[in-house]
N, C-alpha and C positions, 0 to 999 in steps of 0.2 A: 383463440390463438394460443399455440404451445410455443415457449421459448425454451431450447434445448442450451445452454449455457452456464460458464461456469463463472460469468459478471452477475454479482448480488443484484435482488432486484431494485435497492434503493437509487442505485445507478443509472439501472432500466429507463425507471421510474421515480427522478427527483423531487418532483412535488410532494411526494407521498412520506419521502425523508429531507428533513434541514440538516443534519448532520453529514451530509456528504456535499454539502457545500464548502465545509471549511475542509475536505480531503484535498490532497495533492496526489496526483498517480508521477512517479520520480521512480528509478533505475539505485537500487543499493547493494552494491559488490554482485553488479550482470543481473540481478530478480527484480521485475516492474511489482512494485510494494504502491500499497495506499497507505499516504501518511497524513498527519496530523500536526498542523505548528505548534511548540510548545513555545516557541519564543528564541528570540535571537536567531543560531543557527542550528536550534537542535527541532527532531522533528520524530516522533513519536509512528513507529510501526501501528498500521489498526490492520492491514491485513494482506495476504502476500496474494499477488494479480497473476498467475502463473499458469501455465498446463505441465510443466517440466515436474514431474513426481519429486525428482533430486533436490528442488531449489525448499521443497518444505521440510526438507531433512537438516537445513544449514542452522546450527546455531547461530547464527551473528546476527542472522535475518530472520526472526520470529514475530507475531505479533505481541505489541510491549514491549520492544525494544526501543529506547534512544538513539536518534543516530542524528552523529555532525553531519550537517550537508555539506562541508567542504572536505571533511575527509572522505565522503562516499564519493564525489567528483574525484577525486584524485584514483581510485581504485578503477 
């Protein structure tokens, strides 16, 4: 079977990764990003979920980045 796709395989295929158990897939300023809880409200970019060319150009939105979950809701 070929999977043509631009969703990592660990995704695909969960068993095979325990680190994509703790991802959250979450909307930051309009780009589906997978993140990561660091605690509280802040939650750690690991990788931008996109087809849109422009959303991997965005500073704000990179992976490694920090971001409030309440200030992403509000944008």
């Amino acid at each position: 079977m070929t999977l043509y796709t631009i969703v990592p395989d660990e995704i695909i295929f969960p068993h095979h990764h325990d680190k994509i158990a703790h991802m959250i897939e979450m909307k930051v300023n309009g780009v589906h990003v997978m993140v990561e809880h660091e605690g509280g409200s802040s939650f750690r970019i690991d990788r931008i979920v996109s087809t849109n060319p422009e959303d991997y150009m965005k500073a704000n939105v990179q992976p490694g980045e920090v971001v409030n979950v309440f200030e992403s809701l509000s944008n």
